[in-house]
C-alpha positions, -999 to 999 in steps of 0.1 A, spaced: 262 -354 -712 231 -359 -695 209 -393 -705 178 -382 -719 148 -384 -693 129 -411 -693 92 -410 -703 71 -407 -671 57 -442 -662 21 -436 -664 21 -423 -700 -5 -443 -722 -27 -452 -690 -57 -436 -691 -78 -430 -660 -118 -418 -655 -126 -408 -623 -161 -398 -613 -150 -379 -582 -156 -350 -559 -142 -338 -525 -106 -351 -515 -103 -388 -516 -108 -401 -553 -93 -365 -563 -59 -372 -548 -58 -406 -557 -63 -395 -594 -42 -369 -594 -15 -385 -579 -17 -408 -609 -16 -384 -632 17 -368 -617 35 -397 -625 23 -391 -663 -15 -409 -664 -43 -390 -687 -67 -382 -661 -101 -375 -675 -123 -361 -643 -163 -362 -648 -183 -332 -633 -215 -321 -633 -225 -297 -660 -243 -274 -638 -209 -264 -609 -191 -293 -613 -166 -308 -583 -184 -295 -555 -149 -289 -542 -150 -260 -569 -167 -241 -543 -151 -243 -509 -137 -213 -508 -122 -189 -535 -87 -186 -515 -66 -187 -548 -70 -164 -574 -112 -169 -569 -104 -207 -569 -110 -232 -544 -76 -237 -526 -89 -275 -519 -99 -277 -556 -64 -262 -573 -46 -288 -548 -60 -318 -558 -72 -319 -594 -41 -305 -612 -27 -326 -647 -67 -334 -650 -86 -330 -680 -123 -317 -673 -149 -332 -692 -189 -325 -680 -217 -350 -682 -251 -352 -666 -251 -389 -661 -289 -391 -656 -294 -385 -693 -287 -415 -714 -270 -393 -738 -245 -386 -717 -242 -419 -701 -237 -432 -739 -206 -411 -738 -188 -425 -707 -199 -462 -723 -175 -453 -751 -151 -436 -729 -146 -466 -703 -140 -483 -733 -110 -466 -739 -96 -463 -703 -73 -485 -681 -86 -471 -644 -122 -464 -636 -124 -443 -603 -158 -433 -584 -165 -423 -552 -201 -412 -552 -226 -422 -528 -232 -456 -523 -250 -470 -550 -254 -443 -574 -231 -461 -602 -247 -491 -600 -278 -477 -610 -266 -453 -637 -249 -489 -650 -213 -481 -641 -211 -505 -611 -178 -524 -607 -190 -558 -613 -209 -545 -648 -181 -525 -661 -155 -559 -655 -177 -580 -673 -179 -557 -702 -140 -548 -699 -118 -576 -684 -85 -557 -681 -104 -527 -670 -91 -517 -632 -123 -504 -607 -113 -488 -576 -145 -475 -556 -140 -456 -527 -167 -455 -502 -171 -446 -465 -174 -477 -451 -176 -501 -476 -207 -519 -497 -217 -542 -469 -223 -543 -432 -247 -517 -412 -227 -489 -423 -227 -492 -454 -250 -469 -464 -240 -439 -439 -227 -407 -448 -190 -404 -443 -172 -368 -442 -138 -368 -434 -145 -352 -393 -171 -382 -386 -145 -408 -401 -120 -392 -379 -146 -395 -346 -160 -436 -355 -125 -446 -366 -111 -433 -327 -86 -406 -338 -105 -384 -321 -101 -402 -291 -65 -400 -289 -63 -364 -304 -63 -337 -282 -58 -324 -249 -64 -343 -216 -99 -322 -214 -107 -322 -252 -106 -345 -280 -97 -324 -315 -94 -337 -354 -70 -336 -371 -60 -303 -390 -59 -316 -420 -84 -340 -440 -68 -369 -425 -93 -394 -436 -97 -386 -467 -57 -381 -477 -55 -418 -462 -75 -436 -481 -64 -416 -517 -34 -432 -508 -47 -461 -507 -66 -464 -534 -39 -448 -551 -10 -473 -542 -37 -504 -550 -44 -490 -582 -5 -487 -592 -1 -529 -577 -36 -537 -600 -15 -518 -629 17 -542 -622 -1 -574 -617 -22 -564 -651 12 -561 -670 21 -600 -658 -16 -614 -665 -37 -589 -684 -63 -591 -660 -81 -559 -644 -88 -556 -608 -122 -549 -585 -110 -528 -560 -127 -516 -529 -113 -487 -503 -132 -474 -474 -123 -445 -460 -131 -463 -426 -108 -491 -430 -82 -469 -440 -82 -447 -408 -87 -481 -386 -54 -491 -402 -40 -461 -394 -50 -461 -358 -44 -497 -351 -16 -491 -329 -37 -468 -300 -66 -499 -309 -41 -529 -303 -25 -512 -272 -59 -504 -257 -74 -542 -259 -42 -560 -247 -32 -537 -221 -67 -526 -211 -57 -488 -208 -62 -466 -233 -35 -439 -246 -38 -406 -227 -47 -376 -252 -17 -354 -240 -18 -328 -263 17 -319 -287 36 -336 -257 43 -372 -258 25 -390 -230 54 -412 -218 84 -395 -231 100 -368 -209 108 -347 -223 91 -347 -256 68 -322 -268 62 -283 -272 84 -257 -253 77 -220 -255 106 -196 -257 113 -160 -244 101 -148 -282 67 -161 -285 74 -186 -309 76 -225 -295 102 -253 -308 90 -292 -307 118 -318 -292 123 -351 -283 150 -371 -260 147 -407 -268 173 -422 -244 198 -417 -218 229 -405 -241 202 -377 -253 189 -368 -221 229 -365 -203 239 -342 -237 204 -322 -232 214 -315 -198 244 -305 -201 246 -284 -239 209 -274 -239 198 -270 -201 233 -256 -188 231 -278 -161 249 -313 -166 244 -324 -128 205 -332 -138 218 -359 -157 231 -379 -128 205 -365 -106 186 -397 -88 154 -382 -96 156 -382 -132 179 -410 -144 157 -428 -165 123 -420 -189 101 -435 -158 112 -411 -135 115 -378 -155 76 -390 -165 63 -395 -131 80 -364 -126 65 -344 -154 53 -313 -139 84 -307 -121 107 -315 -152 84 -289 -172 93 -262 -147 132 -267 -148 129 -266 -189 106 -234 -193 129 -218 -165 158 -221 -191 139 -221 -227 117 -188 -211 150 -170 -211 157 -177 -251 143 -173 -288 132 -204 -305 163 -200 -324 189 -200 -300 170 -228 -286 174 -245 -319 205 -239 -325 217 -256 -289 195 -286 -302 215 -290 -327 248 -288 -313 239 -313 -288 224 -339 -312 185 -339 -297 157 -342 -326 138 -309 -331 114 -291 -347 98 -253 -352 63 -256 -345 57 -235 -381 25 -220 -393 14 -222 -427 30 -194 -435 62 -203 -424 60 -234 -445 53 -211 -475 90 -198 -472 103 -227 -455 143 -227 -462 147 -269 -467 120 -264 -495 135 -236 -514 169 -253 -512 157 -284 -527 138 -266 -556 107 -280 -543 84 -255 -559 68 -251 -595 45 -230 -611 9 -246 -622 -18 -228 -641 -49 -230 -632 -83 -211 -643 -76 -179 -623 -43 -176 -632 -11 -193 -617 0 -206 -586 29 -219 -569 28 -256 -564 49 -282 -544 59 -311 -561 53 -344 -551 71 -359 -521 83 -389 -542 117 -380 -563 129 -398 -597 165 -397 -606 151 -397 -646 121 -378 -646 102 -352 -628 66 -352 -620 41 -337 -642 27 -301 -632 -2 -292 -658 -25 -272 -652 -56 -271 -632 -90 -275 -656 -118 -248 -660 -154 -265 -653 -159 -286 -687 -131 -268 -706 -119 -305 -721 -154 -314 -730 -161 -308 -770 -125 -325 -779 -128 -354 -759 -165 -359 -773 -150 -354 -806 -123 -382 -796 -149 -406 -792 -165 -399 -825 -192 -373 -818 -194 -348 -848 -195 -309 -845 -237 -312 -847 -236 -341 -817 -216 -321 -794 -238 -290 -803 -270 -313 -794 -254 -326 -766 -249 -295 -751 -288 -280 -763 -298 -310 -740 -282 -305 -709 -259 -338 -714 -228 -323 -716 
C-alpha cells in the first residue's frame, strides 16, 4: 500500500505579492506550486498589465495564464488609504511580501521593506528591481530586452554580423529564480531563528551572474567570445546541421573517442578520423569551413531522423532543433506524464508541471484567477463586513 502523500511544504505560508510582468510573477508562483497561499494585488481598473499581452489562450494572455496560476486575485487601488488600510491588515497576516514596482513607489504608499520589518520582524521582503536601490541606475527603466543588452548577453548572442536576445524573457525568468530560491533559504533560516529577511534582487545582477563566464574570459584573456550563432565557436563539430528533409538536428563531439565513432558510424567514413588534418579539436576548428562541407555532403543526403538515429548508435550527444510546436507533442513529455490540466478564466488549458519532481507529493495546479475574483472573501477574512466591502468597492478601493 501506498504511504499517504505528504502535505506539500509550503502549506500555511502565506505570500502577498504586488507584481506585474514576469519576474515577481514567477517567483510567486513558483511558491505557490510547492503549496504557498499566494495572494496577488492588482489594480482595480485591468489589473496585471500582463493580462493584456495578447489573448493567445482562450482570450487570455498566454504570458499571464503561465505565470500567475495557484494565485488568489485580490484588487486594490493602493493610492486610496482605504485600500492601503486593507493590505496593513493583510501583511499582517502573511509570511512573504513580494513587490516589484517601480523604484520607490512602495516606499511612498508605506510598504517599503525597511517600514514593513520594523512593524513585522519575522515578515520576509523580497523586492525585485532592475538594478537595484542604489548606484546611477538605480532609478532606470529595466525591461527584460534592455537587461539583456547592459548585462552583455546580447553581445555574445547572435551571429558573427548580428547580436540577437534571447527568445525567451531571459532576464526576467533569472532573477524569479532568484528571488524565488532566496525567499525559500529566508523561509529555512526563519524556521532556526524566527527572524524575517530584507531581501533585494536585481534583475541586472542576476543576468551579470549569469553571464559571468563570457565577462571573466573576456578580461583575463583580453578577447572576447565570438557570437557564432547555434554553432559552438571552438568545438568542431558542434552546432546546427541541416538534413535532406528540411528539418535540422543540433550535435556535439566533445573529444577524440566521439569524433573517431562520428566518423566512422555517422560520417561513413572512418579514415577522417586518423586523417592528419583533423586529429584533434584545434585542427577540425581552424578547419571549420572545410569540415562543414564534408558533414552537409553526408547529412544533405538524410532526414533529421535517420541522422538521429546514427547519433545515437554511435554515442554523440544530439538534439532536434524543435519548434514550439513540436514541444507541444514532444514524446519524453507525454511519457513522463508531464502535463495537467489548469483552469483558468477562459476556460482550461494544458499545463506542464514544474521541472522539480517529489517522490511524496506533486505540485499544486489551481487555477488561474479572474481580475479581482478573490476580493470580497479575502476582505471579509480580514474583518470587513458585507456594507465595508460594498463601500469599498462604491469608492474605487477595491
Amino acid at each position: 500500500m501506498n504511504p499517504s502523500p505528504q502535505r506539500r511544504p509550503l502549506e500555511g505560508i502565506t505570500v502577498v505579492s504586488i507584481e506585474q510582468a514576469v519576474a515577481a510573477p514567477f517567483a510567486a508562483r513558483q511558491l505557490g506550486d510547492l503549496g504557498a497561499r499566494v495572494i496577488k494585488l492588482e489594480r482595480p481598473d485591468g489589473g496585471d498589465f500582463a493580462r493584456a499581452y495578447d489573448k493567445a489562450v482562450d482570450g487570455q494572455s498566454a504570458y499571464f495564464v503561465w505565470l500567475n496560476r495557484n494565485k488568489e486575485s485580490l484588487s486594490l487601488d493602493l493610492k486610496q488609504p482605504a485600500a492601503r488600510e486593507a493590505l496593513h491588515r493583510l501583511v499582517e497576516r502573511a509570511d512573504v511580501f513580494i513587490q516589484n514596482l517601480a523604484p520607490g513607489a512602495v516606499d511612498r504608499l508605506g510598504f517599503g521593506a525597511a517600514t514593513l520589518r520594523a512593524k513585522h520582524p519575522r515578515l520576509i521582503t523580497c523586492d525585485i528591481s532592475g538594478y537595484g536601490t542604489e548606484g546611477p541606475y538605480a532609478d532606470k527603466k529595466a525591461y527584460d530586452l534592455l537587461i539583456q543588452s547592459e548585462s552583455g548577453v546580447l553581445s555574445v548572442t547572435g551571429t558573427a554580423d548580428t547580436p540577437c536576445k534571447v527568445g525567451v524573457s531571459i532576464a526576467d525568468i533569472a532573477t524569479g529564480m532568484h528571488a524565488y530560491s532566496a525567499i525559500l533559504a529566508a523561509l529555512y533560516r526563519r524556521e532556526r531563528d524566527g527572524t524575517g529577511a530584507q531581501i533585494e534582487v536585481p534583475m541586472f545582477d542576476c543576468l551579470v551572474e549569469w553571464n559571468s563566464h563570457p565577462v571573466y574570459y573576456t578580461h583575463y584573456s583580453g578577447n572576447a567570445p565570438k557570437r557564432s550563432g547555434p554553432d559552438h565557436a571552438t568545438i568542431v563539430p558542434y552546432g546546427k546541421f541541416d538534413c535532406a528533409d528540411g528539418r535540422s538536428v543540433m550535435l556535439g563531439v566533445q573529444n577524440e573517442r566521439e569524433w573517431a565513432a562520428f566518423c566512422d558510424k555517422v560520417l561513413g567514413r572512418p579514415e577522417l578520423a586518423r586523417d592528419e588534418r583533423y586529429d584533434s579539436n584545434t585542427k577540425r576548428t581552424g578547419r571549420r569551413a572545410e569540415m562543414m562541407e564534408v558533414f552537409q555532403s553526408v547529412f544533405s543526403t538524410i532526414t533529421a531522423a535517420e541522422l538521429v538515429q546514427r547519433l545515437d548508435a554511435a554515442g554523440i550527444a544530439n538534439g532536434r532543433l524543435n519548434t514550439p510546436a513540436d514541444v507541444w507533442e514532444h514524446p519524453q513529455l507525454e511519457a513522463r506524464d508531464r502535463w495537467r490540466t489548469v483552469d483558468h478564466p477562459g476556460g482550461t488549458m494544458r499545463a506542464v508541471l514544474p521541472p522539480a519532481v517529489f517522490d511524496d507529493f506533486e505540485a499544486a495546479m489551481a487555477p488561474v484567477p479572474a481580475l479581482a475574483e478573490h476580493t470580497d472573501r479575502i476582505l471579509a477574512e480580514l474583518g470587513y463586513g458585507a456594507e465595508s466591502i460594498r463601500s469599498l468597492h462604491e469608492s474605487g478601493a477595491a
